[in-house]
DOMAR-756278 format. One record per residue: residue in three letters; residue number from 1; x, y, z of N, C-alpha, C in turn. Coordinates in nm, 2 decimals. Layout:
N
<vomar><residu>Ala</residu><num>NUM</num><n_x>X</n_x><n_y>Y</n_y><n_z>Z</n_z><ca_x>X</ca_x><ca_y>Y</ca_y><ca_z>Z</ca_z><c_x>X</c_x><c_y>Y</c_y><c_z>Z</c_z></vomar>
...
//
This chain:
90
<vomar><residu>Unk</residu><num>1</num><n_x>0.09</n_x><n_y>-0.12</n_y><n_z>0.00</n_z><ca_x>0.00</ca_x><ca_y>0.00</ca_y><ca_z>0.00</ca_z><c_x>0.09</c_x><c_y>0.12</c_y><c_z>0.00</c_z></vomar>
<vomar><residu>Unk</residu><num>2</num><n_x>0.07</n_x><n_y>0.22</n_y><n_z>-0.07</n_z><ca_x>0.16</ca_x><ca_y>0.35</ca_y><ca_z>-0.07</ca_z><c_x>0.09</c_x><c_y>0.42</c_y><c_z>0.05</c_z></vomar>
<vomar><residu>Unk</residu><num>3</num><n_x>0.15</n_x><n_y>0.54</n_y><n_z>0.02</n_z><ca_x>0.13</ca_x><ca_y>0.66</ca_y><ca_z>0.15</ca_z><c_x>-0.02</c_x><c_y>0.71</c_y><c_z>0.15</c_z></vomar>
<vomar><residu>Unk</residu><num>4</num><n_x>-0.03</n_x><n_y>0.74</n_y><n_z>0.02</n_z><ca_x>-0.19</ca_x><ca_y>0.82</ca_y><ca_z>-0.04</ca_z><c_x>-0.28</c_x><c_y>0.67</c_y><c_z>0.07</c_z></vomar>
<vomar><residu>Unk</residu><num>5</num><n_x>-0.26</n_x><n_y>0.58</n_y><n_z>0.02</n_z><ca_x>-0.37</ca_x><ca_y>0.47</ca_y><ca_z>0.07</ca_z><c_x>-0.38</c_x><c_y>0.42</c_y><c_z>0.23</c_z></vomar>
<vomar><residu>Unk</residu><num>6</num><n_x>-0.22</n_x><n_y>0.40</n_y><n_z>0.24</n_z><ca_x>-0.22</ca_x><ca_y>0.43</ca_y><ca_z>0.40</ca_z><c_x>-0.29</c_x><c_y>0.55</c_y><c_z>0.45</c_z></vomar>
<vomar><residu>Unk</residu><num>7</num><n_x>-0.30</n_x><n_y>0.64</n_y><n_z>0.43</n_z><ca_x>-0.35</ca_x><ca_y>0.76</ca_y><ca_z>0.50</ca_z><c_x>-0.51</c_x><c_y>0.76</c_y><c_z>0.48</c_z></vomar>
<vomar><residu>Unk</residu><num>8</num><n_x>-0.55</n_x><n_y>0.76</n_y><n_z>0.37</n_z><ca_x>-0.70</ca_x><ca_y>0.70</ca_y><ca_z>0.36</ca_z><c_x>-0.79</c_x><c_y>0.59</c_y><c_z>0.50</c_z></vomar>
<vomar><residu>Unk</residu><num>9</num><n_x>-0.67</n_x><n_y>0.49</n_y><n_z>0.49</n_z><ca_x>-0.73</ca_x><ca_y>0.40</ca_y><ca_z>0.54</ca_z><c_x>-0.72</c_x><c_y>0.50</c_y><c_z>0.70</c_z></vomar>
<vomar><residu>Unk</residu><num>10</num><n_x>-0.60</n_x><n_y>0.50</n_y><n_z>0.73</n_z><ca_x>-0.57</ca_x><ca_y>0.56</ca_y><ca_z>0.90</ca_z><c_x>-0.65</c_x><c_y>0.67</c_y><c_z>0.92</c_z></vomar>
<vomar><residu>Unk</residu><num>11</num><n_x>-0.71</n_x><n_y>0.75</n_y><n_z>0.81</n_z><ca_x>-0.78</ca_x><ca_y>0.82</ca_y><ca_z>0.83</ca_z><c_x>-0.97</c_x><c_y>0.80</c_y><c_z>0.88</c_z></vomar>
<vomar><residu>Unk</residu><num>12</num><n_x>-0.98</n_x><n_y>0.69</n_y><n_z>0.85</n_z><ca_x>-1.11</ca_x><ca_y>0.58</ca_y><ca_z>0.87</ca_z><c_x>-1.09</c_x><c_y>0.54</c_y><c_z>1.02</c_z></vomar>
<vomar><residu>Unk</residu><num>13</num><n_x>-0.98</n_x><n_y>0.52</n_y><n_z>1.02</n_z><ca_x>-0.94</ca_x><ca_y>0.47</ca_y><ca_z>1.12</ca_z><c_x>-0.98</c_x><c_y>0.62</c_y><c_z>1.24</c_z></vomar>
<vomar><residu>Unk</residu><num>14</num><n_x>-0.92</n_x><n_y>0.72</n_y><n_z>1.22</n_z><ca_x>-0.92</ca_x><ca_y>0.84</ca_y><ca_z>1.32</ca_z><c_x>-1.06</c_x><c_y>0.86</c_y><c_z>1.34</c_z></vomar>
<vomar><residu>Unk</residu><num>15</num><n_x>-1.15</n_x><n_y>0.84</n_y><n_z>1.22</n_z><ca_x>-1.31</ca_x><ca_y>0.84</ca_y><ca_z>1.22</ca_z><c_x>-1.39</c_x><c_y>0.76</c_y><c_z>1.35</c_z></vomar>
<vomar><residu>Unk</residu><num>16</num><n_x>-1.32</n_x><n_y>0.66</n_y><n_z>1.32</n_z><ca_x>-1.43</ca_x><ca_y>0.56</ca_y><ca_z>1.40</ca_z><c_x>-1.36</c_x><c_y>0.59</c_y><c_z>1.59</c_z></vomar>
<vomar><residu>Unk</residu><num>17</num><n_x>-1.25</n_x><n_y>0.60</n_y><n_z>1.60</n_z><ca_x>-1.20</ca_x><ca_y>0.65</ca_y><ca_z>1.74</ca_z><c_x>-1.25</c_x><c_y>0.78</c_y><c_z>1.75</c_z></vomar>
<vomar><residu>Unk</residu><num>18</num><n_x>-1.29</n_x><n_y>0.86</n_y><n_z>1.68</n_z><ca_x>-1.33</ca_x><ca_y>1.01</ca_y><ca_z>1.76</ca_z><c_x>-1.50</c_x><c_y>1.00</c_y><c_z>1.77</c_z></vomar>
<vomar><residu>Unk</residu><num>19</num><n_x>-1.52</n_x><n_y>0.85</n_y><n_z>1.68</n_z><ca_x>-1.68</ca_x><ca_y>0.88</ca_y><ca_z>1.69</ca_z><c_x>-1.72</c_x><c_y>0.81</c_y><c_z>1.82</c_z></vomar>
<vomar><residu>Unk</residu><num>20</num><n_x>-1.62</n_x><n_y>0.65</n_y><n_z>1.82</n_z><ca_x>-1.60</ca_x><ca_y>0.61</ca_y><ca_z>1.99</ca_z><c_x>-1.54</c_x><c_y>0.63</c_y><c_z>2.07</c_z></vomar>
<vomar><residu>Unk</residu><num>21</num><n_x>-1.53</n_x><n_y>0.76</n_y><n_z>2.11</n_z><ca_x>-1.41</ca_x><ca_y>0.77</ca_y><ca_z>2.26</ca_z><c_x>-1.38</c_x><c_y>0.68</c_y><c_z>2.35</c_z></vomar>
<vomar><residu>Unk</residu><num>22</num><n_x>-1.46</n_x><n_y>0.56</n_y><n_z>2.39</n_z><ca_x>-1.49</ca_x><ca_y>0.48</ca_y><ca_z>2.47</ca_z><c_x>-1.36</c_x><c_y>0.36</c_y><c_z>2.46</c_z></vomar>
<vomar><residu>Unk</residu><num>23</num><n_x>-1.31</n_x><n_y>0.34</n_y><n_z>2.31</n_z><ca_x>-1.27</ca_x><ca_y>0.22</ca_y><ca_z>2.24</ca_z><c_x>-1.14</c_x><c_y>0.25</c_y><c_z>2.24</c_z></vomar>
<vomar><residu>Unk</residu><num>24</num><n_x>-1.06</n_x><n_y>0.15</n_y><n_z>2.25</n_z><ca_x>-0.89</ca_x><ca_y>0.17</ca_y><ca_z>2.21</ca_z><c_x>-0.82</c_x><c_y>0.04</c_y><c_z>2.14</c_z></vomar>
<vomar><residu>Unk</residu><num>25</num><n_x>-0.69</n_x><n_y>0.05</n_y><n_z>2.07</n_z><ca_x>-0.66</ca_x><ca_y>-0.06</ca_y><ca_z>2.00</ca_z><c_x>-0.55</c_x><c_y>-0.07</c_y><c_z>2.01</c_z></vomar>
<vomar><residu>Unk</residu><num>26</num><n_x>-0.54</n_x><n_y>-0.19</n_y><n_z>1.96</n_z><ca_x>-0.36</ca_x><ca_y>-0.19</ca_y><ca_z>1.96</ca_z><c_x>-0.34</c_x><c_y>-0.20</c_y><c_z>1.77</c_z></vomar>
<vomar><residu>Unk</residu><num>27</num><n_x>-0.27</n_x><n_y>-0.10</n_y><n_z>1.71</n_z><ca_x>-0.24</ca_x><ca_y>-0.14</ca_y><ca_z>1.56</ca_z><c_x>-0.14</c_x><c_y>-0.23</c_y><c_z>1.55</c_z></vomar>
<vomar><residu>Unk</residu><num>28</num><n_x>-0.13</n_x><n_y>-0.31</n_y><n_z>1.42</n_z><ca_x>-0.02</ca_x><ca_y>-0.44</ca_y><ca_z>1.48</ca_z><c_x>0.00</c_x><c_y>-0.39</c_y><c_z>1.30</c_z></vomar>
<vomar><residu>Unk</residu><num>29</num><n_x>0.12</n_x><n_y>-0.45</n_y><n_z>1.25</n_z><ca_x>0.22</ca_x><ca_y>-0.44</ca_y><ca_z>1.13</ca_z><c_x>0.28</c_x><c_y>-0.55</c_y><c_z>1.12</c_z></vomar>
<vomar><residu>Unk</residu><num>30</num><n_x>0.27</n_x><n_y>-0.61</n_y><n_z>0.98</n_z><ca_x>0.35</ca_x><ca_y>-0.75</ca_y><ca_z>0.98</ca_z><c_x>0.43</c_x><c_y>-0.72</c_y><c_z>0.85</c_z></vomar>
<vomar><residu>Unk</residu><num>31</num><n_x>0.54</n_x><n_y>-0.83</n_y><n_z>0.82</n_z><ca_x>0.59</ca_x><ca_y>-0.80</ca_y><ca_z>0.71</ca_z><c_x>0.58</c_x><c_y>-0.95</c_y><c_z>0.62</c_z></vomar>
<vomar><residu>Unk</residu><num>32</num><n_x>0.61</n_x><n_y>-0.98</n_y><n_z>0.53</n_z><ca_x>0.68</ca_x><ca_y>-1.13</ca_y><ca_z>0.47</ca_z><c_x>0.77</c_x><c_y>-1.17</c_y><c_z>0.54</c_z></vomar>
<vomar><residu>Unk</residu><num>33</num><n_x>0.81</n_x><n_y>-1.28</n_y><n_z>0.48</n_z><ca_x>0.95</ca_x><ca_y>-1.33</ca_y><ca_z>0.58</ca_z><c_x>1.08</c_x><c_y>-1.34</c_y><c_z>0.47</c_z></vomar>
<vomar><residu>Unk</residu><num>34</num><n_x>1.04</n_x><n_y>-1.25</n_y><n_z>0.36</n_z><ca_x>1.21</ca_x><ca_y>-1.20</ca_y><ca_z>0.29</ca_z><c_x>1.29</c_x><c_y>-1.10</c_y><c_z>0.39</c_z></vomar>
<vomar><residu>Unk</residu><num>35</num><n_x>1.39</n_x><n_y>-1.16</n_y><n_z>0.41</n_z><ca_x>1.52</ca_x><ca_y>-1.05</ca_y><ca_z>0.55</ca_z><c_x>1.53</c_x><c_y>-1.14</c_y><c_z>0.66</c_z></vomar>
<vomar><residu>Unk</residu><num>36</num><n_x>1.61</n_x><n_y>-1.11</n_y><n_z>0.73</n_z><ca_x>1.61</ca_x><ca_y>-1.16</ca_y><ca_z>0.88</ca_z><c_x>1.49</c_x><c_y>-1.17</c_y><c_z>0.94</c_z></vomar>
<vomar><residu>Unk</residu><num>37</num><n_x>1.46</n_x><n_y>-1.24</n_y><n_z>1.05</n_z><ca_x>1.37</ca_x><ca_y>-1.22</ca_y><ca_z>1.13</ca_z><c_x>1.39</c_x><c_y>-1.13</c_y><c_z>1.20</c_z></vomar>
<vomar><residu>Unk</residu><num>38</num><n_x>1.54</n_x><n_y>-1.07</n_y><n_z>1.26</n_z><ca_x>1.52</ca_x><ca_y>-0.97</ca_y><ca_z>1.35</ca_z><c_x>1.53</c_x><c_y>-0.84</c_y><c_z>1.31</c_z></vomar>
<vomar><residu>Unk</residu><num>39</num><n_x>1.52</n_x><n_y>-0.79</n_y><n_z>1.17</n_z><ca_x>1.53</ca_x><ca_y>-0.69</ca_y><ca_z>1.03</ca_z><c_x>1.35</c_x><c_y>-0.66</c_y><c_z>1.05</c_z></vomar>
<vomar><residu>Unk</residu><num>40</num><n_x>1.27</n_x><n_y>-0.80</n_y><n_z>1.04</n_z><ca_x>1.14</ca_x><ca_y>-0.81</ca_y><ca_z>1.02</ca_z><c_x>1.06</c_x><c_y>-0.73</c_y><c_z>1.07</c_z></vomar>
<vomar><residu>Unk</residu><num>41</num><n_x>1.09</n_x><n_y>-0.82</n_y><n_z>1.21</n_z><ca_x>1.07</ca_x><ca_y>-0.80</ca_y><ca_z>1.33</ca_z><c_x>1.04</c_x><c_y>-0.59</c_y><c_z>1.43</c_z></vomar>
<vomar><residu>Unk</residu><num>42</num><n_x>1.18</n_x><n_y>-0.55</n_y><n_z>1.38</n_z><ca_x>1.21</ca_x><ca_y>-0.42</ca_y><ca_z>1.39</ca_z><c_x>1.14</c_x><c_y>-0.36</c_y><c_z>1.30</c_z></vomar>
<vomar><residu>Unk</residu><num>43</num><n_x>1.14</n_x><n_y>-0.37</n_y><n_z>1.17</n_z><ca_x>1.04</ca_x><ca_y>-0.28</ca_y><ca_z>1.07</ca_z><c_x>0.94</c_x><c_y>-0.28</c_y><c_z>1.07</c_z></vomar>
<vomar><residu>Unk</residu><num>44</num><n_x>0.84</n_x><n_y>-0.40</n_y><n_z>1.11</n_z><ca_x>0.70</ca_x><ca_y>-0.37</ca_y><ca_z>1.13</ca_z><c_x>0.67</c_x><c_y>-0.33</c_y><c_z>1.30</c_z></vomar>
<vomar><residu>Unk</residu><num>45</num><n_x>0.78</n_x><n_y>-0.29</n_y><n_z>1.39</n_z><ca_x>0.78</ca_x><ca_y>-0.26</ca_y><ca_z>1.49</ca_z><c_x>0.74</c_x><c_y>-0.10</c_y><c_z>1.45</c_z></vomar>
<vomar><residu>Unk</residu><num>46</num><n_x>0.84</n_x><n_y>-0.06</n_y><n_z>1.35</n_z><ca_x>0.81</ca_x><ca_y>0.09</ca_y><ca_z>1.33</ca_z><c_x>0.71</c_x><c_y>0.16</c_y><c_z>1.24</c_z></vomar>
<vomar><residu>Unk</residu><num>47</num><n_x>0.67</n_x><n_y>0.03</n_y><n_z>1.13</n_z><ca_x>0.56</ca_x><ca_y>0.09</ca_y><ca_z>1.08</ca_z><c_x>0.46</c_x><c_y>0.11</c_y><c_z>1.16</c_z></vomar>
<vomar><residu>Unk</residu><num>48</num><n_x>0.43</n_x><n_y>-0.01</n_y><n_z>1.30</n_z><ca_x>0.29</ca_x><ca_y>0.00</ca_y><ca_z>1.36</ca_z><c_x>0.30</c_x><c_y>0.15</c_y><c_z>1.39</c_z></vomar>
<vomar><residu>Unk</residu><num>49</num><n_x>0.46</n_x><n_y>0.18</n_y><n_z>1.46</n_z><ca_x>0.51</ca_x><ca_y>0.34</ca_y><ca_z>1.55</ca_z><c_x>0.44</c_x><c_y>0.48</c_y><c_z>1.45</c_z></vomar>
<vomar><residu>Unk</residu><num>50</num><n_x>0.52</n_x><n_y>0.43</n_y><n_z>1.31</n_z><ca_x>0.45</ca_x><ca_y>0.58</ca_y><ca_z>1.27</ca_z><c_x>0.34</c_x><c_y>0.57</c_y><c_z>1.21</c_z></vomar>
<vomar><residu>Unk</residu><num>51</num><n_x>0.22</n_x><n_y>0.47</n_y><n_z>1.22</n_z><ca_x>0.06</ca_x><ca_y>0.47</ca_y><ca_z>1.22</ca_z><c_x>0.00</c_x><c_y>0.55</c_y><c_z>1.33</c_z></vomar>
<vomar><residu>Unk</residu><num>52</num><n_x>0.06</n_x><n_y>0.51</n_y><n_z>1.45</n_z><ca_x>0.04</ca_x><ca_y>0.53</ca_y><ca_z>1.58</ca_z><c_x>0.05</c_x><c_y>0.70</c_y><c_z>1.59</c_z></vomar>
<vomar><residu>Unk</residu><num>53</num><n_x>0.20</n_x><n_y>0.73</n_y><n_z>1.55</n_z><ca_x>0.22</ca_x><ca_y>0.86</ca_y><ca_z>1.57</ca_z><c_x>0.11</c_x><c_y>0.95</c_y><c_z>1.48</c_z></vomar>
<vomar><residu>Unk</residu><num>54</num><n_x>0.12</n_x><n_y>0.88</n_y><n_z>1.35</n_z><ca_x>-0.03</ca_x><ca_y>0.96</ca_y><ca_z>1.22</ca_z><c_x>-0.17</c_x><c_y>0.96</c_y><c_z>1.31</c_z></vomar>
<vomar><residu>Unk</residu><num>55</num><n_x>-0.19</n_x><n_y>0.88</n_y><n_z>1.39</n_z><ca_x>-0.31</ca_x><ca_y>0.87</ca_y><ca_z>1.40</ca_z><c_x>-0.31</c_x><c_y>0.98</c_y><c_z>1.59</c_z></vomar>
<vomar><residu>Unk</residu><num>56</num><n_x>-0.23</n_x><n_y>0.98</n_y><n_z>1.62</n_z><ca_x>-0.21</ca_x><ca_y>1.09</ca_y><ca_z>1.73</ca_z><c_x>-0.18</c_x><c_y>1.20</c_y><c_z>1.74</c_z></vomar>
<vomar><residu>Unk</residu><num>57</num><n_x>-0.13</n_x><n_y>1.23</n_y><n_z>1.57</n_z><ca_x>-0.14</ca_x><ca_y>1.36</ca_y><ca_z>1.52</ca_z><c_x>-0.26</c_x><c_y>1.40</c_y><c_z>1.49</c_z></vomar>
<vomar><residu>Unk</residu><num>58</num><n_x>-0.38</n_x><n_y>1.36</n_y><n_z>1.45</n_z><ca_x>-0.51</ca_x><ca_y>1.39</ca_y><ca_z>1.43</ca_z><c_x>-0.62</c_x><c_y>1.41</c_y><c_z>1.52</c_z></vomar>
<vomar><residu>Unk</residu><num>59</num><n_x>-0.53</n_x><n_y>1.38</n_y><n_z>1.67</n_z><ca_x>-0.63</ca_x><ca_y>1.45</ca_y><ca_z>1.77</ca_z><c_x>-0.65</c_x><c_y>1.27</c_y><c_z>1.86</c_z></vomar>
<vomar><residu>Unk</residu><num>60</num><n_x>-0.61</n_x><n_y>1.20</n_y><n_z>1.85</n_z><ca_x>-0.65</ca_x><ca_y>1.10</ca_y><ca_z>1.93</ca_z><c_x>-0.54</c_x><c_y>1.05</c_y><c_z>2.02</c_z></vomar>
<vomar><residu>Unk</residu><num>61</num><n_x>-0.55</n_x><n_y>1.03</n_y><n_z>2.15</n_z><ca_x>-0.54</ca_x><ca_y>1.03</ca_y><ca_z>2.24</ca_z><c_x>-0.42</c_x><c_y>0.91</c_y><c_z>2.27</c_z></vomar>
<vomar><residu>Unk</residu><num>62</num><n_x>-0.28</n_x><n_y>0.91</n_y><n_z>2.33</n_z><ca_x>-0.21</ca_x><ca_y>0.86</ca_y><ca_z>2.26</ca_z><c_x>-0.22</c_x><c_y>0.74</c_y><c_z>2.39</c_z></vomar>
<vomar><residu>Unk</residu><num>63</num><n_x>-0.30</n_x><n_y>0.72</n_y><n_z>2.49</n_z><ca_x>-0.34</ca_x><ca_y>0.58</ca_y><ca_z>2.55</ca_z><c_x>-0.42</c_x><c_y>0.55</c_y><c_z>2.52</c_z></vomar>
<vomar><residu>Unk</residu><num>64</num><n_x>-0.49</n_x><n_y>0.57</n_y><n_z>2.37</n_z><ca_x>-0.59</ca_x><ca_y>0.48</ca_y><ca_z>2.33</ca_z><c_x>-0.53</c_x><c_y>0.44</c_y><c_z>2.26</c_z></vomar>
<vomar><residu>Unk</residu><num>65</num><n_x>-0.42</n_x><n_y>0.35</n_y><n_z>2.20</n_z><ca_x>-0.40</ca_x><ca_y>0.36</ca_y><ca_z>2.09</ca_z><c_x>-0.22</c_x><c_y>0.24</c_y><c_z>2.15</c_z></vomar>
<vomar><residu>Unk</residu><num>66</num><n_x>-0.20</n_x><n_y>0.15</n_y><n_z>2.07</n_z><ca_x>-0.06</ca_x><ca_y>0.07</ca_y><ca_z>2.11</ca_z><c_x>0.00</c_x><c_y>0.02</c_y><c_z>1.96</c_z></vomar>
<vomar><residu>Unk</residu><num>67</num><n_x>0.07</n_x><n_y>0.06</n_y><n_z>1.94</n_z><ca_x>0.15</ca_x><ca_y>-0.02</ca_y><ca_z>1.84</ca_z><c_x>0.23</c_x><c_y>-0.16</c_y><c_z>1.88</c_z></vomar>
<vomar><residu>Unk</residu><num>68</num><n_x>0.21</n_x><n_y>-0.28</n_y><n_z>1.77</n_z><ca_x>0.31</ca_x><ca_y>-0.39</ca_y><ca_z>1.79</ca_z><c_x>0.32</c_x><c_y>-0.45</c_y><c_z>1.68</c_z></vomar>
<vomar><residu>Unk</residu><num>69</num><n_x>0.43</n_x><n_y>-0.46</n_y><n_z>1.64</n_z><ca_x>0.50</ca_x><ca_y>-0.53</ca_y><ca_z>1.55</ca_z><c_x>0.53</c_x><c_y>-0.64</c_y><c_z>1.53</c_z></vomar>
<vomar><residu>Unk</residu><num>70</num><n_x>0.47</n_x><n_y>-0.76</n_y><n_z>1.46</n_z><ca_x>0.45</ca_x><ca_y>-0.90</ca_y><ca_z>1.46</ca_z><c_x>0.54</c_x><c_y>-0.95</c_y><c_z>1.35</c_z></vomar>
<vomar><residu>Unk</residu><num>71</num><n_x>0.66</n_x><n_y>-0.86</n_y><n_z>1.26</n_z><ca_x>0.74</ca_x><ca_y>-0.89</ca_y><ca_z>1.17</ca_z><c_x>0.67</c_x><c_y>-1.05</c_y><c_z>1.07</c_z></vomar>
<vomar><residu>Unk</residu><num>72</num><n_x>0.74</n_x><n_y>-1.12</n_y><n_z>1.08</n_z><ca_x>0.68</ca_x><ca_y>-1.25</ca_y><ca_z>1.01</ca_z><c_x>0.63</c_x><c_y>-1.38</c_y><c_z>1.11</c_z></vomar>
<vomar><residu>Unk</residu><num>73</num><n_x>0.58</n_x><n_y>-1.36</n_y><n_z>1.20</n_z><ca_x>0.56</ca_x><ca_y>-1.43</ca_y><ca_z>1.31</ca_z><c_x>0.37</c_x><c_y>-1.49</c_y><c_z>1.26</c_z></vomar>
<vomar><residu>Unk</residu><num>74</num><n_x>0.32</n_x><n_y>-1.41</n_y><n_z>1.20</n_z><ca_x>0.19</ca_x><ca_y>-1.43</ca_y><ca_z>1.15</ca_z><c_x>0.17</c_x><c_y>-1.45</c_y><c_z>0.98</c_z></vomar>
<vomar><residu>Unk</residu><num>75</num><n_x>0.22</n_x><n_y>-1.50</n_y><n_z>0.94</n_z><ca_x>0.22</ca_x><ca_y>-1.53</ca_y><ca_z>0.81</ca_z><c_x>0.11</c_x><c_y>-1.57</c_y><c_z>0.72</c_z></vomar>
<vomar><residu>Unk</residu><num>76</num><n_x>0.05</n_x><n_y>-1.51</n_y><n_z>0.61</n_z><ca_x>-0.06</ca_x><ca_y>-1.56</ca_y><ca_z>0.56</ca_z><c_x>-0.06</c_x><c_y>-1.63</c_y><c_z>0.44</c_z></vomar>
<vomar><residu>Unk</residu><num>77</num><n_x>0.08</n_x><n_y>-1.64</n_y><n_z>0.43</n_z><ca_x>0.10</ca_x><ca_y>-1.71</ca_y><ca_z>0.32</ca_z><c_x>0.17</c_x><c_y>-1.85</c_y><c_z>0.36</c_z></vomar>
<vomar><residu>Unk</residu><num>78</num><n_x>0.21</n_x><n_y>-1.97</n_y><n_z>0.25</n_z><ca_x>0.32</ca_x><ca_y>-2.05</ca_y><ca_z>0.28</ca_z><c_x>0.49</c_x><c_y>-2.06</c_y><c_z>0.28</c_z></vomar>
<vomar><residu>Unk</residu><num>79</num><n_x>0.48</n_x><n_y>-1.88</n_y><n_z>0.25</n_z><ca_x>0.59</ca_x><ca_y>-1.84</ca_y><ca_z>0.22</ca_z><c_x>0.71</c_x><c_y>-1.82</c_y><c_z>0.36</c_z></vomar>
<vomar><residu>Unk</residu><num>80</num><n_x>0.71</n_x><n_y>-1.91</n_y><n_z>0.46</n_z><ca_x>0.80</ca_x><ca_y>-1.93</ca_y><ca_z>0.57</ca_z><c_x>0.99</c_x><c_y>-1.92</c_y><c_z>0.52</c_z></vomar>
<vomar><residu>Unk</residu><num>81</num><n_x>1.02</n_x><n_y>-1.86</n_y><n_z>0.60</n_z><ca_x>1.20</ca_x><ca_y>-1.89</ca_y><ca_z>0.61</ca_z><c_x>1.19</c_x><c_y>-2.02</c_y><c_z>0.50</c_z></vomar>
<vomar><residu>Unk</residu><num>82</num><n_x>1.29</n_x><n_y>-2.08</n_y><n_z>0.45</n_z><ca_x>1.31</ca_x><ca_y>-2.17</ca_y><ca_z>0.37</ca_z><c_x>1.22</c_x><c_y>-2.24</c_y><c_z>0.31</c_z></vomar>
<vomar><residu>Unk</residu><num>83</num><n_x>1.13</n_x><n_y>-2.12</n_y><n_z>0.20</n_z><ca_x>1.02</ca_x><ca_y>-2.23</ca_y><ca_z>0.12</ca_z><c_x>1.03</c_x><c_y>-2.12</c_y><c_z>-0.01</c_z></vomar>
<vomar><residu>Unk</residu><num>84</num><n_x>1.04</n_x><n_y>-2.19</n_y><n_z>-0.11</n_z><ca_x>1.10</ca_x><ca_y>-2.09</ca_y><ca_z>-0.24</ca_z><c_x>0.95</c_x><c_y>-2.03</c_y><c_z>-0.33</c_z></vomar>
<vomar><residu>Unk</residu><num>85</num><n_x>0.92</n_x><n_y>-1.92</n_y><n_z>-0.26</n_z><ca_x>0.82</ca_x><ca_y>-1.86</ca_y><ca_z>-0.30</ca_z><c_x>0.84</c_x><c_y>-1.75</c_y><c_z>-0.43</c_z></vomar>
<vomar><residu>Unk</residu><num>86</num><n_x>0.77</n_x><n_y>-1.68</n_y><n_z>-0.51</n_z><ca_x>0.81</ca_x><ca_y>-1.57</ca_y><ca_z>-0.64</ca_z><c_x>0.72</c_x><c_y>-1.46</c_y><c_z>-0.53</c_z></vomar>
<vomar><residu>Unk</residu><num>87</num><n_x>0.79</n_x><n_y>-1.39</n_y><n_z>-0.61</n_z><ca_x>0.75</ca_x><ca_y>-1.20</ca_y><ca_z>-0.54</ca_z><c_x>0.58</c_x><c_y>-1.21</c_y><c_z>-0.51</c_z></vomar>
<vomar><residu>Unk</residu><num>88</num><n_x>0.53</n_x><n_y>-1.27</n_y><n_z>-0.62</n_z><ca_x>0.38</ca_x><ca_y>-1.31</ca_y><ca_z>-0.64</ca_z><c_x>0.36</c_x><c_y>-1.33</c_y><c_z>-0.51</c_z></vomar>
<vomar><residu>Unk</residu><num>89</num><n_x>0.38</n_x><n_y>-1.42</n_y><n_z>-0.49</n_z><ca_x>0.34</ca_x><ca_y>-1.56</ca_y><ca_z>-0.37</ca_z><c_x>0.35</c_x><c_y>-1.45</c_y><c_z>-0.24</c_z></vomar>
<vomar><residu>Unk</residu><num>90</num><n_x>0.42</n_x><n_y>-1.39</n_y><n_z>-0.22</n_z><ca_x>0.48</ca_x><ca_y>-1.32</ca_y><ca_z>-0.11</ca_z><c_x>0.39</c_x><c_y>-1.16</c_y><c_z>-0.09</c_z></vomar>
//
């Protein structure tokens, strides 16, 4: 997803937390499992961080709100550490 679409979405996202004050989440970020796992691991640590920070820029409240980074630990593909996947697949 590029920037334009990420911001779309996080922006839906700001929607539905200012319409429920009540509600809080934790955003979570994954990646594939091309790189290290501890490469993975740390990058979707920071994507969840600057959703978190976009989305606490727009007025919401920064203990409603948790980032975690699940790098390739949740995989939705069969594309695991040593299984010879194409960019497709992944």
């Amino acid at each position: 997803m590029n920037l334009a679409g990420a911001a779309v979405e996080l922006n839906e996202l700001v929607k539905i937390m200012t319409d429920n004050p009540t509600i809080w989440i934790e955003l979570g970020s994954h990646t594939d499992s091309r790189g290290k796992d501890s490469y993975n691991l740390t990058l979707s640590q920071k994507r969840a961080e600057s959703a978190v920070q976009y989305i606490i820029s727009k007025g919401i409240d920064k203990n409603r709100i948790t980032a975690k980074g699940y790098g390739e630990t949740q995989l939705v593909n069969k594309c695991a550490n040593g299984i010879n996947c194409s960019d497709e697949e992944h």
